[in-house]
N, C-alpha and C positions, 0 to 999 in steps of 0.2 A: 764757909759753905752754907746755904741756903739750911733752914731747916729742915722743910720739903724733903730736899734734895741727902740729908743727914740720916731723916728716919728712913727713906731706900736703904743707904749704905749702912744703915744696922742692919736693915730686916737681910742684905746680902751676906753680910758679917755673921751674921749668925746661923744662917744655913749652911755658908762655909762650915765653921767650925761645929755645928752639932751633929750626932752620931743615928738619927732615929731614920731620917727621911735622904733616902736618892737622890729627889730630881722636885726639884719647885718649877712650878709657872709661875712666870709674872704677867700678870693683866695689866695693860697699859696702851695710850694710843699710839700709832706709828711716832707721831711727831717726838713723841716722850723721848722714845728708846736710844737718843744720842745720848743724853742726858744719864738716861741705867748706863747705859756700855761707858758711860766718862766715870758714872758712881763704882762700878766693877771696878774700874781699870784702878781707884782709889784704893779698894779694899785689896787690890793683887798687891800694890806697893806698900801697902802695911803692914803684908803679910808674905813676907818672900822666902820662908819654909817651903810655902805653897806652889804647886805649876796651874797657871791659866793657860787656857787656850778660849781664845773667844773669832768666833763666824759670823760675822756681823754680815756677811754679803747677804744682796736680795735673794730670797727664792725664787726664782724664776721655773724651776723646772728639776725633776727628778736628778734626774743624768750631772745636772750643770750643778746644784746647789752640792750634792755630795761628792762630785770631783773638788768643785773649792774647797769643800772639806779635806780632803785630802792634800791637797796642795797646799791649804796653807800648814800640815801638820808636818809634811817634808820641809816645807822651808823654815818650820821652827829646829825639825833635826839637825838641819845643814848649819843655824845660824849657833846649835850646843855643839856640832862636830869642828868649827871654826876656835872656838874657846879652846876643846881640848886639844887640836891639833898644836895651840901653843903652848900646849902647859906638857906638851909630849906625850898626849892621850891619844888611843884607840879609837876610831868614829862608831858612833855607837849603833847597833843591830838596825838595817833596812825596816820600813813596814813589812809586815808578811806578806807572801804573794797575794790570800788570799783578797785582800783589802783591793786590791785592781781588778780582782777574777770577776767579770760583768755577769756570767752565769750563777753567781752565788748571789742570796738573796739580799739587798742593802741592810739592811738590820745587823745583819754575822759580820755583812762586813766592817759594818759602822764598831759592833763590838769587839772584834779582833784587832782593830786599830786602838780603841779604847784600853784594854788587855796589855797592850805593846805599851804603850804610853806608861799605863800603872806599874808595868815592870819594871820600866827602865828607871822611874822616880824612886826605887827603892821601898823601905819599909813601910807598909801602909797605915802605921800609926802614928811616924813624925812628918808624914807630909803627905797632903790631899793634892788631887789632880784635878781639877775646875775645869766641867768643859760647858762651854755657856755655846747653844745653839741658841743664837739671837739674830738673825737675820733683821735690816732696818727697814726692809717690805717684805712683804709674801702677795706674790704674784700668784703663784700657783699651792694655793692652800690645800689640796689634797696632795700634794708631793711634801711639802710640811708634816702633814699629818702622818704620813708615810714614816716618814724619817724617825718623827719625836715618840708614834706610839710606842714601839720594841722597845723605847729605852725604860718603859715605868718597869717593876717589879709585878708579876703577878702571880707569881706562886713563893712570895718570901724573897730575901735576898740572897742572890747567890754571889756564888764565889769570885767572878770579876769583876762584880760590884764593889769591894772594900777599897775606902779609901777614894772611891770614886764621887764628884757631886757635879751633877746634870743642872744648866739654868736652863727652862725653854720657856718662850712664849707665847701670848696670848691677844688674840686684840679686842680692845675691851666696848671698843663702836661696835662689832659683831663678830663677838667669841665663838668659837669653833673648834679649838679646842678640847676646851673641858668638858662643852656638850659630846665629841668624838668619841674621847675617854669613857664619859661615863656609857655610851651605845657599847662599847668593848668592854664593860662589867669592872673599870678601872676607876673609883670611888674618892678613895682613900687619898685625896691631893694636898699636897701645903702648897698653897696656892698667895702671890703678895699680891694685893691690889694696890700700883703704884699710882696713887693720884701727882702729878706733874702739872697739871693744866695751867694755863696763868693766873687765874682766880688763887690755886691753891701756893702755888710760889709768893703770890704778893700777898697772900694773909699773912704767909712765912716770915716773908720778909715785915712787913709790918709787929709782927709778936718779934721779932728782934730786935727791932728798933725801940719797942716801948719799956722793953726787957729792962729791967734799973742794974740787973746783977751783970748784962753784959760788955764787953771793954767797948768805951766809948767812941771809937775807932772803929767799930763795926757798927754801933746805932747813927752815927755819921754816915759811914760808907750805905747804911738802908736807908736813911734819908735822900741820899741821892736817888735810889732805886726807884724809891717812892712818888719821888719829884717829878720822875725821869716817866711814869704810869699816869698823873695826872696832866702831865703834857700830852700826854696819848690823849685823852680823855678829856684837853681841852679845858680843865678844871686848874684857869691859871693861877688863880693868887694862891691856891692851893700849892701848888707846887713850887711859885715866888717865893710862899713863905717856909717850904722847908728845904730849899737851897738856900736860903738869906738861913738857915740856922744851921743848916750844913756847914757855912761859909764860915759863921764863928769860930766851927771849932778847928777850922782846916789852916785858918790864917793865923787862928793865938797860936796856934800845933808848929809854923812853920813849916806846913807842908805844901808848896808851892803849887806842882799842879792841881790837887784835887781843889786847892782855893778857889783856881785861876778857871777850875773846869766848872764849881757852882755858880760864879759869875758868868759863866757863860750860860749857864739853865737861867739864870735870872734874867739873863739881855733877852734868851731866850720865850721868855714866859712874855716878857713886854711887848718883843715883837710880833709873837701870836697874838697877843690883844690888841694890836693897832698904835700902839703910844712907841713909832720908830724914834723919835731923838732921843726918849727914856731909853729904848735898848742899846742904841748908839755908844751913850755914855756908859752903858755897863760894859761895853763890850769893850768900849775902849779904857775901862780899868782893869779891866778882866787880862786885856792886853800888856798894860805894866803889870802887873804883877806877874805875869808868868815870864816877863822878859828874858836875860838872854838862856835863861835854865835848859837844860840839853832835855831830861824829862818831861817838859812841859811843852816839847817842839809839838806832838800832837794834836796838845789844847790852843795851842797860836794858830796851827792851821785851821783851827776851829772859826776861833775869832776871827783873824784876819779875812777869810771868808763871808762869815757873819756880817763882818763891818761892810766890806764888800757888796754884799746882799742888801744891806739897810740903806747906804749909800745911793745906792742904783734905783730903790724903790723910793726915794727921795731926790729924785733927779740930781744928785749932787756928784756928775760924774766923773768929774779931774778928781775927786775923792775915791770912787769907786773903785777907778782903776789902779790910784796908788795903793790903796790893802788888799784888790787883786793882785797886784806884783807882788807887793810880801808873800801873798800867799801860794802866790808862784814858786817861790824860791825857796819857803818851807817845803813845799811838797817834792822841792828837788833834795835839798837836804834830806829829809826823808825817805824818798827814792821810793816814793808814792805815787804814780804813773796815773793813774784814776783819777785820783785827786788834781794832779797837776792839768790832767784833760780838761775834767769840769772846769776846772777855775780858767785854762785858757777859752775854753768854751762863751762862758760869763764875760771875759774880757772884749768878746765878741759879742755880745750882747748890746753891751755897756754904748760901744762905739755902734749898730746899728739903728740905736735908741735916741742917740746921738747925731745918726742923719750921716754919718760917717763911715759909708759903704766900701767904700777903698779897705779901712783895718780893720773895721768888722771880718771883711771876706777873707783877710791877709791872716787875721790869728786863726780864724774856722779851717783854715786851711792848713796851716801850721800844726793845729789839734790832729787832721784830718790823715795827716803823714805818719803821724806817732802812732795813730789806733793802727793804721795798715803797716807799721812795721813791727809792731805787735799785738797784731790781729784779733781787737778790741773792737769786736764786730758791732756791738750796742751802741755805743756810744759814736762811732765812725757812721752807723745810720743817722744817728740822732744830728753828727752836725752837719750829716746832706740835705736832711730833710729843712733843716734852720737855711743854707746855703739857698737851696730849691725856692722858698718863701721869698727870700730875700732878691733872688732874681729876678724874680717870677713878677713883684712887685715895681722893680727897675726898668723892667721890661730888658734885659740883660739875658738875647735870647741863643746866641753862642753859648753864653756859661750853662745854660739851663741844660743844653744839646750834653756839653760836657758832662754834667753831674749825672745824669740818665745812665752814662757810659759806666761813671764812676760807682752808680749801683749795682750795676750788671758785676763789675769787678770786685765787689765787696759779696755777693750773692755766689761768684765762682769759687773765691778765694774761701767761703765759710766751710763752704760745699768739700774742696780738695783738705781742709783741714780735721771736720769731721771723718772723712773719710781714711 
């Protein structure tokens, strides 16, 4: 696990477990918060004494965000009453009515539910009840605020507070929050500032990598991370050169895909900087080495693509289209649907570029059947609009009549689906 991503799941760890403080904020930015709710959900399976309950839905609105709440605390009852009914147990005490009574105020209600929960977990000194109000947006920030103020303490801790600990958040682009609190004379916050951004991830990863005390296996596995950052960034030998030492250790290890997967960041690096027959040949070693390995089907999809790709951009297209078929075929082994699109997509390409309008149209078409029978509306655009081009150019003014029709169809079909 990331370092970043480590010091969160203390700073959660140990809120769990300490006796002083109710209810923490976490300051963090929307994008972060999948990331906290994956580090939670870590610290729940390490520690399963404990009961979580985590509300991750958007807040959208008063009414709608604290029914979820409620719903999703019924279907946690239903999913313990399920256990005991086979163990020959008792289903255990409904919510109180008041929890549904719309006339009572959300706060009583929210702690009468909370109450329930606390009782049923038993003694509140060998096991804490975690309730993390973490919604992944707040739409409606004043119904947030609603919610989260009643739960701080403000006159000491009472009574169905024990044993109880409150996550709530904060957003840290333009906090609201803790400014709220402190307007309602509520000071006193343990408050985590979870930095996540990607600057703070790839420092992380980087201090693990350079780390001499850490298993080698994981400053390999940040090498790749690293690699995988300076491609972003364009910054190729850079990252040539820590896949090519990634690679050492992956290939003396015997570890076939991630070998097979740094030759590919390497094909990779060459082909961003323009020397295609250099990445050709990486890719096609990249290729043996992962050969017939069942783990390493992913990383062949990779290359064979790749190759694919290099090929085509080198006019070399009896070539192209033979590591487009392989990677056809991976991606049906696979039963990778997406992938297998793009790459019949590309197959079409190859033969348009080719002057070969006939199977150009015949694979787009082929593609074109599969997005509509699993209504893969992106991509079922993208190869009308390639189709549209290609007519359009032929002068092929029947088919063009047709595809028009065929948008209209893809535009109904999305329509009856969201709906």
């Amino acid at each position: 696990m990331n370092r970043a991503i480590q010091r969160v799941k203390a700073e959660l760890q140990a809120f769990v477990d300490q006796r002083d403080d109710f209810v923490q904020v976490i300051h963090a930015l929307d994008t972060e918060f999948a990331i906290i709710l994956s580090a939670l959900k870590a610290v729940e399976d390490e520690t399963p004494s404990d009961i979580f309950l985590q509300f991750a839905v958007p807040c959208t609105g008063l009414d709608d965000y604290v029914e979820s709440i409620f719903v999703r605390v019924e279907a946690c009852l239903a999913e313990a009453d399920k256990v005991r009914a086979e163990d020959g147990e008792a289903p255990l005490p409904s919510l109180p009515a008041v929890c549904r009574d719309a006339g009572v105020h959300v706060i009583d209600r929210l702690r009468a539910m909370m109450a329930h929960v606390r009782t049923l977990a038993g003694d509140p000194l060998d096991r804490h009840v975690v309730f993390a109000f973490l919604p992944l947006e707040i739409r409606d920030k004043a119904a947030y605020a609603t919610v989260v103020s009643g739960l701080f303490p403000r006159v000491g801790h009472e009574p169905w507070m024990q044993g109880i600990r409150i996550f709530v958040r904060d957003d840290a682009a333009a906090p609201f929050i803790v400014p709220y609190l402190g307007r309602e004379g509520i000071e006193d916050l343990r408050v985590l500032e979870a930095d996540l951004s990607f600057h703070a991830l790839a420092d992380a990863i980087a201090d693990e990598t350079a780390d001499p005390n850490a298993p080698m296996q994981q400053r390999a596995m940040g090498l790749i991370q690293l690699a995988g950052i300076d491609i972003a960034h364009k910054r190729l030998p850079e990252a040539a050169s820590k896949f090519r030492a990634a690679y050492q250790y992956f290939a003396s290890s015997g570890s076939v895909p991630y070998a097979a997967l740094c030759l590919h960041g390497m094909g990779l690096a060459a082909e961003r900087g323009g020397v295609l027959e250099r990445a050709k040949s990486i890719y096609q070693q990249g290729l043996a080495v992962a050969g017939p390995e069942l783990l390493a089907l992913p990383i062949s999809l990779l290359l064979t693509t790749s190759l694919g790709d290099v090929c085509h951009a080198l006019r070399q297209h009896e070539e192209a289209l033979g590591y487009y078929e392989l990677a056809d075929q991976v991606a049906s082994k696979l039963t990778n649907l997406s992938a297998k699109i793009d790459v019949m997509t590309k197959q079409g390409d190859v033969h348009r570029d080719a002057r070969d309008v006939a199977r150009a149209q015949a694979r787009w078409i082929a593609a074109a059947s599969l997005c509509k029978e699993f209504r893969m509306f992106h991509q079922w655009r993208e190869l009308l609009t390639r189709q549209h081009a290609l007519c359009k150019r032929e002068g092929l003014r029947e088919r063009l009549r047709e595809i028009e029709d065929e948008r209209r169809v893809v535009d109904e079909l999305e329509r009856s689906t969201a709906a």
